[in-house]
C-alpha positions as CSV (number, residue, x, y, z in Angstrom):
1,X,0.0,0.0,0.0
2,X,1.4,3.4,-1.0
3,X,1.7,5.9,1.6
4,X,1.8,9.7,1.6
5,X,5.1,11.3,1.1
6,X,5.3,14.5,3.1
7,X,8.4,16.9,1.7
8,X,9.9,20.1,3.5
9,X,8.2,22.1,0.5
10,X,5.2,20.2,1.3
11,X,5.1,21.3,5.2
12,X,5.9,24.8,3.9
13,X,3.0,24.8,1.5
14,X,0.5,23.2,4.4
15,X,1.6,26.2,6.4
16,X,0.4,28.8,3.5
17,X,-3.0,27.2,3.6
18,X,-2.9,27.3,7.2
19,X,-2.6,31.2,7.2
20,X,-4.6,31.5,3.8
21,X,-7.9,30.0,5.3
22,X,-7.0,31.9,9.4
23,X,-7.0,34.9,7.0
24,X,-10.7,34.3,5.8
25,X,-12.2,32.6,8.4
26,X,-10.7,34.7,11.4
27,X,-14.1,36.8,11.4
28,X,-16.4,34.1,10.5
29,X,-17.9,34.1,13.5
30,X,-19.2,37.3,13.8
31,X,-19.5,38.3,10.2
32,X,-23.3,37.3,10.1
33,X,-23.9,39.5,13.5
34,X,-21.6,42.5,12.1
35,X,-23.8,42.3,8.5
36,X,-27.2,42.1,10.3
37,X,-26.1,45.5,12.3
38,X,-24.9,47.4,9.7
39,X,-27.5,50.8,9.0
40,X,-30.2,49.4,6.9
41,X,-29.6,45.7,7.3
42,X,-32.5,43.2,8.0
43,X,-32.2,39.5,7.9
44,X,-32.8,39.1,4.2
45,X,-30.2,41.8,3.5
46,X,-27.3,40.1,6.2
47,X,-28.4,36.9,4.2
48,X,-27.6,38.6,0.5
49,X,-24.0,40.0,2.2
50,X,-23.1,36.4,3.3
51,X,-24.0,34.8,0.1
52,X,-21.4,37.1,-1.8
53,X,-18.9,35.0,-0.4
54,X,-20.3,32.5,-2.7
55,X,-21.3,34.4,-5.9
56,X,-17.9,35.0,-6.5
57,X,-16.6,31.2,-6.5
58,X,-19.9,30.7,-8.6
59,X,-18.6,32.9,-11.0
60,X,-14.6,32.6,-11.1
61,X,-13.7,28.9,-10.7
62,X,-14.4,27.5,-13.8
63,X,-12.1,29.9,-15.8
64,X,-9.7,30.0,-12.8
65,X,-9.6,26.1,-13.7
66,X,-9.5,26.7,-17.2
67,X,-6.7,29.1,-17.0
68,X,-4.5,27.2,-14.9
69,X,-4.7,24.0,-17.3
70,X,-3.9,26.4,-20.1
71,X,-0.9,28.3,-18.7
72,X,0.0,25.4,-16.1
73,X,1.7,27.6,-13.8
74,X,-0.4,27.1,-10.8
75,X,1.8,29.0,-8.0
76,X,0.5,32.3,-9.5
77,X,-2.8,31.4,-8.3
78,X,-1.7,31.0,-4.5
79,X,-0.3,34.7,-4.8
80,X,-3.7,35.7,-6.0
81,X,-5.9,34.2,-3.6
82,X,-3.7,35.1,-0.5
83,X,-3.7,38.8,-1.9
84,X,-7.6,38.9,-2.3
85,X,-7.9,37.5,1.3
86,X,-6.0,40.6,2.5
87,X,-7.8,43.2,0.2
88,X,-11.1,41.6,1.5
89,X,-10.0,41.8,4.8
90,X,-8.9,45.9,4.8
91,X,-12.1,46.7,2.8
92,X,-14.2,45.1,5.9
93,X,-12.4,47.2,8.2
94,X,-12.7,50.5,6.0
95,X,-16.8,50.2,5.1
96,X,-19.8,50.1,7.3
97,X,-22.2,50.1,5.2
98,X,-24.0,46.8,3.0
99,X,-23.0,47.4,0.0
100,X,-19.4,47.9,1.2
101,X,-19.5,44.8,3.1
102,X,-21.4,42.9,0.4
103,X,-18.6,43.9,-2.0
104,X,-15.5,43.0,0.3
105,X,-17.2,40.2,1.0
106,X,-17.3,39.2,-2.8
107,X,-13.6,39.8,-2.4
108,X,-13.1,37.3,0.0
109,X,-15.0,34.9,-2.6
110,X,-12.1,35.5,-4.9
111,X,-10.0,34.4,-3.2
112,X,-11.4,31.2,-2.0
113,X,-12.2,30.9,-5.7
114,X,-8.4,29.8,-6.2
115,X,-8.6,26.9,-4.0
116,X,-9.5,25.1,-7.2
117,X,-5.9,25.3,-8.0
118,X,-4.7,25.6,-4.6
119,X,-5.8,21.9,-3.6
120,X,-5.3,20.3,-7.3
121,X,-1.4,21.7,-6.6
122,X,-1.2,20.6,-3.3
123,X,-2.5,16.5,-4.8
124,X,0.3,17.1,-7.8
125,X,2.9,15.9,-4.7
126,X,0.8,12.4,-4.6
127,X,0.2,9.7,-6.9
128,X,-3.0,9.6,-8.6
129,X,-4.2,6.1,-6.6
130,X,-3.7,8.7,-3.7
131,X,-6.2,11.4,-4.6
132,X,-8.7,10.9,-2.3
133,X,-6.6,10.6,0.7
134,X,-4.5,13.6,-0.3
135,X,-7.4,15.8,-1.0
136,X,-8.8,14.8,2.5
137,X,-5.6,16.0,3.5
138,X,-5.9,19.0,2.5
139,X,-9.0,19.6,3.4
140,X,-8.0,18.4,7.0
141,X,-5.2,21.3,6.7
142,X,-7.9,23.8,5.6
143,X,-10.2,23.2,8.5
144,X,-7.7,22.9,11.0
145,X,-6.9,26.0,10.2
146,X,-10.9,27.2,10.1
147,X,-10.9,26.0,13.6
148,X,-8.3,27.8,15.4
149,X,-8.9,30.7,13.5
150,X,-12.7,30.5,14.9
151,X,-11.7,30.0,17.9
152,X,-9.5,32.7,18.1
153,X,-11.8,35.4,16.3
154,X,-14.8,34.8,19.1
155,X,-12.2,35.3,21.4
156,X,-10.2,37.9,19.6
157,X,-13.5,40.0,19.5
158,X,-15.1,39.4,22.9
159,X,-11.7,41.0,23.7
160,X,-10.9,43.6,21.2
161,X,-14.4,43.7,19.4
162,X,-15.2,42.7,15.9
163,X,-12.9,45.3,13.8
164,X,-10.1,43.3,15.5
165,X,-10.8,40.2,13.4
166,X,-10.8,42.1,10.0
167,X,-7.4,43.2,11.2
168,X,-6.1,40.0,12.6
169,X,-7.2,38.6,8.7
170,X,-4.9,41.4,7.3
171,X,-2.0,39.4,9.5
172,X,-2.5,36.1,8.7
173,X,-2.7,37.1,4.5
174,X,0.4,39.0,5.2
175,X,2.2,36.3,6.8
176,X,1.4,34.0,3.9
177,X,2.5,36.0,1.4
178,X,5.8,35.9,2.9
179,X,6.3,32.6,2.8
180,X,4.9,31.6,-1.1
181,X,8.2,31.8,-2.3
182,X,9.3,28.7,0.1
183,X,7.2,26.1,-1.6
184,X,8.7,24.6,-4.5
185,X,7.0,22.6,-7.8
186,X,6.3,19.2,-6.8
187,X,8.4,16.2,-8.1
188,X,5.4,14.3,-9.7
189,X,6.2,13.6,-13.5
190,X,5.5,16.2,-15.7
191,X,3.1,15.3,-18.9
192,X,3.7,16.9,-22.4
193,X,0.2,17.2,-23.6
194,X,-0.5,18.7,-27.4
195,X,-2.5,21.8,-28.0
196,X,-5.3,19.9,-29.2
197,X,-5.7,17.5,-26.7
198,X,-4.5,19.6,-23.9
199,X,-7.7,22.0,-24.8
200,X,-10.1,19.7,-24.9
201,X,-12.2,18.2,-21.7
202,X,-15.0,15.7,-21.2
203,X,-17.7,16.4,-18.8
204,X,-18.5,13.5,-17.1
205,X,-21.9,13.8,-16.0
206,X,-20.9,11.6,-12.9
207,X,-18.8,15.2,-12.5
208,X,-21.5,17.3,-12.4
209,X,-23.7,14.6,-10.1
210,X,-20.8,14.7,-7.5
211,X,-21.2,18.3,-7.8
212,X,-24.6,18.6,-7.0
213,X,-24.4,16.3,-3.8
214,X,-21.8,18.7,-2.8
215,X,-23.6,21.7,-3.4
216,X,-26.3,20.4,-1.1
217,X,-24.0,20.0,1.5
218,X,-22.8,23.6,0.9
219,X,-26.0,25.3,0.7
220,X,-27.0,23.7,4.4
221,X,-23.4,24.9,5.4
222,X,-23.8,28.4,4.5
223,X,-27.1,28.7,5.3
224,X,-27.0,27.6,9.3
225,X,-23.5,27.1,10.3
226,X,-22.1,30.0,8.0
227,X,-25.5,31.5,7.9
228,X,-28.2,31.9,10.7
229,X,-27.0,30.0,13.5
230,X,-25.0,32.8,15.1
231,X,-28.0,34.4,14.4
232,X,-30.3,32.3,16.4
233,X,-27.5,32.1,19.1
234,X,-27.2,35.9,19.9
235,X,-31.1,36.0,19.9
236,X,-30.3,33.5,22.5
237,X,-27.9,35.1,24.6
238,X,-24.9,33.6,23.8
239,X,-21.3,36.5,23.3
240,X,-18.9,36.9,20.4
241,X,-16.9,34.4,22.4
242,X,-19.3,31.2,22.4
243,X,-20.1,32.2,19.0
244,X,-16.6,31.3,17.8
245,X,-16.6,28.6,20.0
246,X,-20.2,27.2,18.2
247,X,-18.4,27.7,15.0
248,X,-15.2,25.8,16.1
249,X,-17.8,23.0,17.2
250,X,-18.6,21.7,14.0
251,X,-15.3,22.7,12.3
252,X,-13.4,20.4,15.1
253,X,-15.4,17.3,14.0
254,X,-15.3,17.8,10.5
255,X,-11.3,18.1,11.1
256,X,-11.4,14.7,12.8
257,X,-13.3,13.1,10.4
258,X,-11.5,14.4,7.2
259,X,-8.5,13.3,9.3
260,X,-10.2,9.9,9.7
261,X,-11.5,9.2,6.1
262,X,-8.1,10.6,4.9
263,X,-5.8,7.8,6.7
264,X,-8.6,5.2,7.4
265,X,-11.0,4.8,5.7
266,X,-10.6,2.1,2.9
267,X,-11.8,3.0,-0.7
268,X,-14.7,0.9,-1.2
269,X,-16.7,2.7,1.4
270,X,-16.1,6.1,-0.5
271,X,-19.6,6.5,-1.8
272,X,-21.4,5.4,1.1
273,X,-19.2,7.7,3.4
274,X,-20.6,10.3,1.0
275,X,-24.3,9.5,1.3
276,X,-24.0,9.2,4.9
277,X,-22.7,12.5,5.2
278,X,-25.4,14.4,3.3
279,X,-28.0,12.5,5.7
280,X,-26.6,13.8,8.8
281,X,-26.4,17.2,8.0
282,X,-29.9,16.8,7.4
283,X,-30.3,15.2,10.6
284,X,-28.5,18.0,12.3
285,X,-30.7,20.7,10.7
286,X,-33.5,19.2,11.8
287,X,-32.2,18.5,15.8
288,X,-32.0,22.9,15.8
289,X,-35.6,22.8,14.9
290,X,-36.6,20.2,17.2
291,X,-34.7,22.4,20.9
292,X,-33.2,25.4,20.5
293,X,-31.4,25.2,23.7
294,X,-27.6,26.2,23.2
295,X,-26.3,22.6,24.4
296,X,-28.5,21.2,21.7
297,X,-27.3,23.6,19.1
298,X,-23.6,22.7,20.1
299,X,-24.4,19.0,19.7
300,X,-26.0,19.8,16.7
301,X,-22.9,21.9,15.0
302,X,-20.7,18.6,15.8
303,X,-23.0,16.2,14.2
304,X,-22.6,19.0,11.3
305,X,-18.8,18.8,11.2
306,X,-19.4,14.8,11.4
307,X,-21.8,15.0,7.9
308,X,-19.6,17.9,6.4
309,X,-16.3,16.0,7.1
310,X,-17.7,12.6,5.6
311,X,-19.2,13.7,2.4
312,X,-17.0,16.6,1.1
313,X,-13.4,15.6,1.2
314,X,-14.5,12.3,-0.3
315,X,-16.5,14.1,-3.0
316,X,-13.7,16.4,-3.5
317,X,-11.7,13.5,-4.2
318,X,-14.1,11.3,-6.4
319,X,-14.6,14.4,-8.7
320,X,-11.2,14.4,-9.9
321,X,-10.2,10.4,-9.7
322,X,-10.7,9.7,-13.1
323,X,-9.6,13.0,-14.8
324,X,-6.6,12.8,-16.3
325,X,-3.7,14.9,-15.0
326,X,-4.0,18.0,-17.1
327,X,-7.5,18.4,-17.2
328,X,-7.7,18.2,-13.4
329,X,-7.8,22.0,-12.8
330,X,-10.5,21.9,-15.0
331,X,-12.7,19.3,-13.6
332,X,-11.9,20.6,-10.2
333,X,-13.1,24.5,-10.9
334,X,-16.8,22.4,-12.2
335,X,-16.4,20.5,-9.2
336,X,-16.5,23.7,-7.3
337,X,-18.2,26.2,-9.1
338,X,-21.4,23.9,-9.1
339,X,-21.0,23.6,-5.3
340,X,-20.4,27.0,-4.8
341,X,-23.9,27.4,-6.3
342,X,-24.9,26.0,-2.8
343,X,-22.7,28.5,-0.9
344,X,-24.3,30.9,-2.7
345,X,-28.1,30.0,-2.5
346,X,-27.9,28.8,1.2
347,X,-27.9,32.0,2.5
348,X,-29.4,34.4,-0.2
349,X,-32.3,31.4,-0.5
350,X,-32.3,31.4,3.9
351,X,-32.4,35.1,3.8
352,X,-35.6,34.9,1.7
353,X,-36.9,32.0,3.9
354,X,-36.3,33.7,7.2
355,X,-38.5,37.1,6.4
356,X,-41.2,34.5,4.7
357,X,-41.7,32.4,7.4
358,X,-39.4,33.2,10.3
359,X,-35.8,31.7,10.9
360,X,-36.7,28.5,12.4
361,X,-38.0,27.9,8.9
362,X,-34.2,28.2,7.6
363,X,-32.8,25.2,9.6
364,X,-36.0,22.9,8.8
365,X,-35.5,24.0,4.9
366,X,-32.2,22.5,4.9
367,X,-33.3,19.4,6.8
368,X,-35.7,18.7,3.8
369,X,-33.4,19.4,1.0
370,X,-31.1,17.3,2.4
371,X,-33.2,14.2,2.8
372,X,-35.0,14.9,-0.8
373,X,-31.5,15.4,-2.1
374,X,-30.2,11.5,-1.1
375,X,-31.7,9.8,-3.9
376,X,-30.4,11.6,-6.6
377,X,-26.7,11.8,-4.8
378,X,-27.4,7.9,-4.8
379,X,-27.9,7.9,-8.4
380,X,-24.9,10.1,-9.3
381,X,-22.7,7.9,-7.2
382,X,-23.7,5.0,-9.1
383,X,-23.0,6.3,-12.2
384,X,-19.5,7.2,-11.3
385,X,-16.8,5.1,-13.3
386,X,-14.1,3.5,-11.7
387,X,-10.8,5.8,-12.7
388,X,-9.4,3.3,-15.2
389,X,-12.8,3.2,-17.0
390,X,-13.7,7.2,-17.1
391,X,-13.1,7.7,-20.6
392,X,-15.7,5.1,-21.8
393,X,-18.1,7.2,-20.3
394,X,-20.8,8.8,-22.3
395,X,-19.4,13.2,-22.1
396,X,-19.8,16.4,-23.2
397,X,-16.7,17.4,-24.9
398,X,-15.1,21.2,-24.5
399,X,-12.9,23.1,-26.4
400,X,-11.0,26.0,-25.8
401,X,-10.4,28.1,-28.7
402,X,-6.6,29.5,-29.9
403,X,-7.5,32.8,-29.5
């Protein structure tokens, strides 16, 4: 059995997406509390600001993915996002109104936007038969690093108040940026890949299945976790400080169980590891409905991480298993932009939800999409081809043109 090979440049690039995701997740926390208070805000509007975040991705990471396959210089893009983070960040401290937050906050979507090429450079250091358990890597690194920065920014505001995250996410991008030039091109073997075939990409509709599932998962993220559950929890009392602890909640079990399904888990339980996890976040949606007691909410947020950390790594990883190596920017920005079509909805649709039929309706919404969602994931996972079989698959063929 192959195991993963972990290189000095690898440790230094693990510490970039450390500081990368601190630097947009630092004021997570209290971002839905500081839109809803802005002058004008209500909950629909707070919901629209939030959902920025995911417009962006929507929009960019396709031809982010495109444009890496074409130029193949990937590094460029980890400049990029790390730079966007910190523009975000200053904008957030400089406006106060929506539309200055809603715009920085589109920003910040930018940036997260180059994580399609961020994570398909950071799997170039495995070997294919390894994708899935280095993409759950990285996704272990990312959250890890959405943890702590949690943590810290409830704790960092309680202290200093909010403003002090937006700053603290000016540090972290800073500190990044400083240490790019330390990570070096992975040794995998390079492919030489002719115009024409380099250009052209097949769009598995297994792809754009895997997608979906994960675009469900997203849109229940971002809409409660992300969304309206710091929300509900300063209705109920709780400070700036057990709201970053509530966010830290889930993100700790979806850490541990990215962790676990990246060194553990064995292949042929990929797909069901998937299904399971869309069914619990469903499951947890519908436990917030069902007490809204804080305790309840906390247990709530883990059983969260526990669906989140079971169905996206490994969907992250089964998007790209079969795609060939220099289409795998590609498949990866579909992958994404299609899910960020759930980070997006979740909390525009929630804001809509929430002024329709009050904000309990949000968190039983996503329980039902969830469950309603599980056969057609089930269906998409069957369809998927096993790697060595992917081009026999009926596809939708791309070209990108010379000019």
């Amino acid at each position: 059995m192959k195991r993963l090979k972990i290189s000095p440049s690898l440790i230094w690039f693990s510490v970039v997406i450390f500081l990368f995701w601190a630097s947009l997740y630092v004021y997570v926390p209290i971002f839905p509390v500081h839109a809803s208070s802005l002058s004008g805000a209500t909950l629909g509007t707070a919901g629209l600001v939030i959902s920025m975040y995911g417009l962006s991705q929507l929009i960019l990471r396709i031809p982010f993915g495109v444009v890496s396959d074409r130029l193949n210089k990937r590094e460029i893009f980890v400049y990029l996002g790390v730079i966007a983070s910190g523009i975000a960040a200053v904008g957030l401290i400089l406006t106060q109104s929506v539309q200055g937050a809603a715009l920085f906050r589109g920003v910040s979507g930018i940036a997260a936007a180059t994580w399609v090429i961020i994570s398909i450079l950071f799997a170039s250091y495995f070997p294919q038969s390894l994708t899935v358990k280095a993409t759950s890597l990285v996704v272990f690194i990312a959250v890890f690093a959405q943890m702590v920065a949690t943590m810290a920014g409830g704790v960092i505001a309680g202290t200093f108040g909010n403003q002090a995250t937006f700053y603290s996410a000016v540090i972290f991008a800073i500190l990044a940026l400083i240490l790019i030039p330390l990570i070096r091109r992975s040794d995998s073997p390079k492919i030489t890949v002719q115009f024409e075939e380099k250009t052209k990409f097949k769009l598995q509709w297994s792809l754009v299945a895997i997608s979906l599932a994960a675009a469900v998962g997203q849109f229940i993220t971002y809409a409660t976790t992300y969304g309206y559950i710091p929300i509900l929890a300063k209705q109920l009392g709780a400070t700036s400080s057990e709201l970053g602890w509530l966010t830290a909640a889930m993100q700790f079990a979806y850490m541990a169980t990215s962790l676990a399904v990246s060194f553990l888990m064995p292949a042929k339980f990929e797909k069901v590891a998937a299904l399971t996890g869309i069914a619990i976040l469903g499951v947890a949606s519908f436990l917030v409905v069902a007490d809204t007691r804080m305790t309840t909410i906390f247990i709530s947020r883990l059983l969260h991480g526990l669906g989140h950390g079971l169905s996206y790594p490994v969907l992250m990883g089964l998007a790209i298993k079969p795609i060939q190596n220099h289409h795998r920017a590609t498949a990866m920005g579909i992958f994404q932009a299609i899910y960020a079509l759930g980070m997006f909805a979740g909390p525009a649709a929630s804001g809509w939800i929430s002024n329709q039929a009050g904000l309990m309706a949000v968190f039983s919404s996503s329980g039902w999409i969830a469950l309603s969602a599980l056969p057609i994931i089930f269906i998409g996972l069957r369809l998927m081809p096993a790697a060595e079989s992917a081009r026999m698959v009926p596809a939708v063929e791309i070209k990108a043109s010379k000019g």
